[in-house]
C-alpha positions as CSV (number, residue, x, y, z in Angstrom):
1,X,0.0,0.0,0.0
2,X,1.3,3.5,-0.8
3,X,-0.7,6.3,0.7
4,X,-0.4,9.8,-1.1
5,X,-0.5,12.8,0.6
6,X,-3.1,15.5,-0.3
7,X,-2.6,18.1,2.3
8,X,-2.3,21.9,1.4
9,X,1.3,21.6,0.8
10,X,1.9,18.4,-1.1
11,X,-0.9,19.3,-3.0
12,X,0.7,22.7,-4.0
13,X,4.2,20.9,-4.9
14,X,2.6,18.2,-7.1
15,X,0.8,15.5,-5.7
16,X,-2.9,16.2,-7.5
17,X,-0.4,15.5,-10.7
18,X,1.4,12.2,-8.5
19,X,-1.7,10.9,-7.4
20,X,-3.2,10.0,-11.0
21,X,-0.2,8.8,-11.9
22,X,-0.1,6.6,-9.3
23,X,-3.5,5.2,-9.4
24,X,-2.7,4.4,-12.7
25,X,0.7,2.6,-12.4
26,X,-0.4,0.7,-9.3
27,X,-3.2,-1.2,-10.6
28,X,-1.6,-3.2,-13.1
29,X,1.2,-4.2,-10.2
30,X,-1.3,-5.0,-7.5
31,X,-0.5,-2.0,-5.0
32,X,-3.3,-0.4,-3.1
33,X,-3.0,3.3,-3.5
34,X,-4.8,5.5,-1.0
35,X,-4.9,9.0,0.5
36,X,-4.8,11.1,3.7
37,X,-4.2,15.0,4.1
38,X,-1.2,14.8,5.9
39,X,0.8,11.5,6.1
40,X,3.6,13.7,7.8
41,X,3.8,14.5,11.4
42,X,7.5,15.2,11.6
43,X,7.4,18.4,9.5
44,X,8.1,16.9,6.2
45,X,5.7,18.8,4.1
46,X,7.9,21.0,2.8
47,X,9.6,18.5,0.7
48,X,6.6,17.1,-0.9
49,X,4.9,15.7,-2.6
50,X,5.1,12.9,0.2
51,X,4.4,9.3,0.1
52,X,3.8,6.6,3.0
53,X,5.3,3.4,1.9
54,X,3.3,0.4,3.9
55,X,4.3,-3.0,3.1
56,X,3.2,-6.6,3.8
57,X,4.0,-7.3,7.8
58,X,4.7,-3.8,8.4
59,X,3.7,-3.1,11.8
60,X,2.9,1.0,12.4
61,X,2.3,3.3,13.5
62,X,4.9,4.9,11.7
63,X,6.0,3.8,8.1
64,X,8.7,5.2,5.6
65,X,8.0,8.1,3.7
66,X,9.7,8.8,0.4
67,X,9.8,13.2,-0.3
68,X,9.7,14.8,-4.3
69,X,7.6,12.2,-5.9
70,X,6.8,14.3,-8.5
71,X,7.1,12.4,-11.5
72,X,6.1,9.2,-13.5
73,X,10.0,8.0,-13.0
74,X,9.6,9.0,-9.4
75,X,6.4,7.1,-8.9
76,X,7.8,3.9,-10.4
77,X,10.9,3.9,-8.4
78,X,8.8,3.7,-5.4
79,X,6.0,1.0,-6.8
């Protein structure tokens, strides 16, 4: 499961653009994409767009985020 970040700031440094591409990539692979406003609570939202990475037997509450996922090539390095 990746969970994209919609909050005010991710969403003004790219991720309404990462999101589609996202949904999009992930289906064909298998990987649940989902959303939340703010998937940050260490102040990382200025380096967005930001992206939870939550894999199989991962145990929370806190899961690796990946920062800049702007682009198609960004999105498949983390799928």
């Amino acid at each position: 499961t990746v969970v994209v970040c919609t909050g005010p700031t991710c969403k003004r440094t790219g991720a309404k653009n990462t999101l589609p591409i996202f949904q999009e990539l992930a289906a064909d692979m298998g990987v649940n994409v989902e959303t939340f406003s703010c998937v940050s609570e260490c102040a990382e939202c200025g380096l967005g767009p930001n992206v939870e990475i939550r894999k199989k037997g991962d145990d929370g509450p806190f899961y690796p985020i990946k920062n800049g996922v702007k682009t198609e090539e960004d999105v498949k390095k983390v799928l």
